[in-house]
C-alpha positions in Angstrom: 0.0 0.0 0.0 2.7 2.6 0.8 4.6 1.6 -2.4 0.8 2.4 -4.2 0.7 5.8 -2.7 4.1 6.5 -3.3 3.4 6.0 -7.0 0.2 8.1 -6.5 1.7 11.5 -5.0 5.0 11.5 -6.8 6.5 14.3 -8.4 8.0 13.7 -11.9 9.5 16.7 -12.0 7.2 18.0 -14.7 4.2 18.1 -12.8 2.3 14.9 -13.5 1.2 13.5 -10.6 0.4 15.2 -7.3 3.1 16.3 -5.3 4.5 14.2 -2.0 2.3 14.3 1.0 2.2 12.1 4.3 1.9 8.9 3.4 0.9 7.8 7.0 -1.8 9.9 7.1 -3.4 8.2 3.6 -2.7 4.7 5.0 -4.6 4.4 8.3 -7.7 6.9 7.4 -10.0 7.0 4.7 -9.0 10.6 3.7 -7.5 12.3 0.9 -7.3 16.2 2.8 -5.5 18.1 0.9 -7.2 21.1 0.0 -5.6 24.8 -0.4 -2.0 22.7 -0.7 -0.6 24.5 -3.9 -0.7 21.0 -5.5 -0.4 21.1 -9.3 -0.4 18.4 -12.0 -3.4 15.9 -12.9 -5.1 13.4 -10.9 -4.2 9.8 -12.0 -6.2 6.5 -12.6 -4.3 4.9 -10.1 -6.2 6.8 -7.5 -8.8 3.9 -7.9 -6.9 1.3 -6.3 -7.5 3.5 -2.7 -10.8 1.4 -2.7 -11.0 2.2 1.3 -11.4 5.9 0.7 -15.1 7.9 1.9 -13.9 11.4 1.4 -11.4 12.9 -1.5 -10.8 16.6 -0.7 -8.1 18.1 -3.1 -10.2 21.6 -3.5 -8.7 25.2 -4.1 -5.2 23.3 -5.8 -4.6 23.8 -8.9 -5.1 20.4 -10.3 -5.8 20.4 -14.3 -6.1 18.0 -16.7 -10.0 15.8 -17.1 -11.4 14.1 -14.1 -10.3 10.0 -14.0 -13.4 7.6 -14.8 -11.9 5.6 -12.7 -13.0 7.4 -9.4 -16.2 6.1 -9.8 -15.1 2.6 -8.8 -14.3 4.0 -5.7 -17.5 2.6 -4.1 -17.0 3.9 -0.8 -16.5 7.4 -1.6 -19.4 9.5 0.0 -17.8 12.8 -0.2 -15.9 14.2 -3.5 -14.7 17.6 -3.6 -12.3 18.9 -6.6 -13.8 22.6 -6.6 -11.5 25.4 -7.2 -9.1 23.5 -9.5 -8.5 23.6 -13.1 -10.4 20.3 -14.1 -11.4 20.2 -17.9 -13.1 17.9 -20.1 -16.5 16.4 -19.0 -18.1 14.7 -16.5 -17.4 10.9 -16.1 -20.5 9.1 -16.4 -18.7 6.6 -13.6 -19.6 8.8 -11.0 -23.1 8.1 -11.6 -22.4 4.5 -10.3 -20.9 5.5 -6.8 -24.5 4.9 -4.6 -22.6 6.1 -1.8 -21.5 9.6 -3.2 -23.7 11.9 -0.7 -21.6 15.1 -1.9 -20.1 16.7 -4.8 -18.6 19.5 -5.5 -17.0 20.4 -9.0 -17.6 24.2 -9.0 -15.2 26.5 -10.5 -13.9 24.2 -12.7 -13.3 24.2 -16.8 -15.5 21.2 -17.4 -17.7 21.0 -19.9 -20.8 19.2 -22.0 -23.8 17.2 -20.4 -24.0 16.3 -16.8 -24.5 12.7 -16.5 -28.0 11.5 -16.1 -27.6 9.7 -13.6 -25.8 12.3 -11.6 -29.0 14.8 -12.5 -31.4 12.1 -10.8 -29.5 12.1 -7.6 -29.9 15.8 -6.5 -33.9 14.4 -5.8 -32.3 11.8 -3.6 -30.9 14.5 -0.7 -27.5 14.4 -2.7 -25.6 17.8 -2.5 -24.0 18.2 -5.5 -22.2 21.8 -6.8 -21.7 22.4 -10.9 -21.6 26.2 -10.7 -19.0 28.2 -12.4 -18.4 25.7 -15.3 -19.4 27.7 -18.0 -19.6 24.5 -20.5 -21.6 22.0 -19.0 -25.7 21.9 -19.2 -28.0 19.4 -18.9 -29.5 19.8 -15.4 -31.5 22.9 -13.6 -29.7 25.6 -12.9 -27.2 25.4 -15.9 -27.9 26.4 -19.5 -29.8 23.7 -21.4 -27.5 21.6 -24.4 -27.9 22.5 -27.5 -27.0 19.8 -30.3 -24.1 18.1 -30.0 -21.6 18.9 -32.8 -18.5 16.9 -33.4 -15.1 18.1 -34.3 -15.5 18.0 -37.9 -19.1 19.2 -38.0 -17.8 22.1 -36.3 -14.7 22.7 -38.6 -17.5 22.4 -41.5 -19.8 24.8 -40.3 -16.4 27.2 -39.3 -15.3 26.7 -43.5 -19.2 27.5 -44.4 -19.3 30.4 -42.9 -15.7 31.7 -44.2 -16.6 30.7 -48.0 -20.4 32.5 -47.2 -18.8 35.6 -45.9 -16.2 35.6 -48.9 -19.0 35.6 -51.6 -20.8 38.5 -49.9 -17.4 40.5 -50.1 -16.7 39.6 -53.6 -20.8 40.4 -54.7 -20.3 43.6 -52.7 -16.9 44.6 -54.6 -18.6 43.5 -58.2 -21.5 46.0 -56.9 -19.5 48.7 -56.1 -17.1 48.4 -59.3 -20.7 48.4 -61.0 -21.6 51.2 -59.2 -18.5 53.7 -60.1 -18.2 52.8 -63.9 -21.8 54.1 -64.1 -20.9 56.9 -62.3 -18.0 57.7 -64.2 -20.1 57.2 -67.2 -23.1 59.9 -66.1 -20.2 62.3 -65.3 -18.3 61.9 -68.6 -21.7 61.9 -70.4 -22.4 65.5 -68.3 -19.4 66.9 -69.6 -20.2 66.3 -72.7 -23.4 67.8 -72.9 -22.8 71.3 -74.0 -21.0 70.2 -76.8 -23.3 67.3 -78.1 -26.0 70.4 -78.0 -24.0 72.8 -80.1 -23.4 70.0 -82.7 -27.2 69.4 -82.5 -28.4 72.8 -83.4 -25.1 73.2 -85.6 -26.6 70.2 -87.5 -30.0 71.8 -87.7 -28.9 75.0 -89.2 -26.8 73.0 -91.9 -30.3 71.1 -92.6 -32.7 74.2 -92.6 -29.8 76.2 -95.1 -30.0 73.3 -97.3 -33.4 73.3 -98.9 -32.7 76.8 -100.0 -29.8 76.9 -101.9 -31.2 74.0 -103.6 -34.7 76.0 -104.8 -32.6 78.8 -105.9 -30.5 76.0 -108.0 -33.7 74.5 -109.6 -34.8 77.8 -110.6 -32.4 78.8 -112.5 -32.3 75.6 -113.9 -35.5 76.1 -115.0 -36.0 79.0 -115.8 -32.7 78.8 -119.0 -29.8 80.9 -119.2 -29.7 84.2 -118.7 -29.9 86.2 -121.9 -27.4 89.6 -122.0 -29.5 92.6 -122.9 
């Protein structure tokens, strides 16, 4: 058993397991009390073989990495406090299983998704369980309800959807505006030449009206013979 917790609290030197505490003290009770200890690192699967354990306290450390599945084999665990730590990922469903488990407290956590089911149906049972200040999970009253679950890759779709979406509105809204200036250019090229256009208008007119005139005169000379020399 010592050799067990040894392996349990050691310090790697890069922080992955839980640093050395008294091992007497975890051998003859059946408490884990090590809350506000500055311990850092995750929380390993080997923690299940302490099968004699009724209360874990390792709140306000600051613990990361997700909570092991294999707590929930702990079947005499009654009291389970991790609050004020930096666990992420979800919920095991595992803990649902521990019959035993008469408080829980996960608050101020990173977790996220669904809280198990199972978990949700013991808080009618006189259970004492605390989820606040998760801001990712849902599932049970007082959290947000779950929207649809969305894989990875659904996710990563919907992210290259939105960026191929958003470039066709820019590229309409730049064929628009290009649109928009060559008819402008066009009205204001069309306005300068305006005064001219008009002038050769009525200089046309004048050349027409001028026109009919000198060709009477013609066909009445023509007409009328040579002029005779008095």
């Amino acid at each position: 058993m010592g050799t067990l917790l040894h392996q349990l609290v050691k310090d790697h030197g890069s922080g992955s397991y839980l640093v050395n505490v008294s091992l007497r003290q975890l051998v003859m009770g059946h408490v884990i009390g090590l809350d506000n200890q500055g311990l850092k690192g995750f929380l390993p699967n080997d923690i299940s073989k302490l099968r004699h354990l009724q209360n874990i306290n390792l709140s306000e450390n600051s613990i990361h990495g997700p909570i092991p599945s294999s707590v929930g084999t702990i079947t005499s665990l009654v009291i389970l406090d991790l609050s004020y730590n930096f666990f992420n990922g979800s919920i095991p469903e595992s803990l649902g299983q521990l019959a035993s488990l008469r408080r829980l407290n996960l608050n101020s956590n990173s977790l996220s998704g669904r809280v198990p089911v199972t978990l949700g149906a013991r808080l009618l049972h006189r259970a004492s369980f605390n989820f606040t200040d998760n801001a990712g999970l849902c599932g049970i009253p007082g959290l947000h309800s779950c929207g649809p679950h969305l894989s990875f890759g659904a996710k990563i779709g919907i992210a290259l959807g939105s960026c191929v979406a958003l470039l066709l509105i820019v590229t309409c809204l730049m064929c628009w505006w290009k649109r928009r200036q060559n008819i402008l250019r066009a009205q204001i090229i069309a306005a300068r030449e305006a005064p001219y256009a008009k002038a050769r208008t009525h200089f046309s007119r004048d050349v027409q009206m001028t026109r009919p005139y000198g060709n009477e005169n013609a066909r009445t000379a023509t007409e009328n013979g040579p002029i005779l020399l008095s």
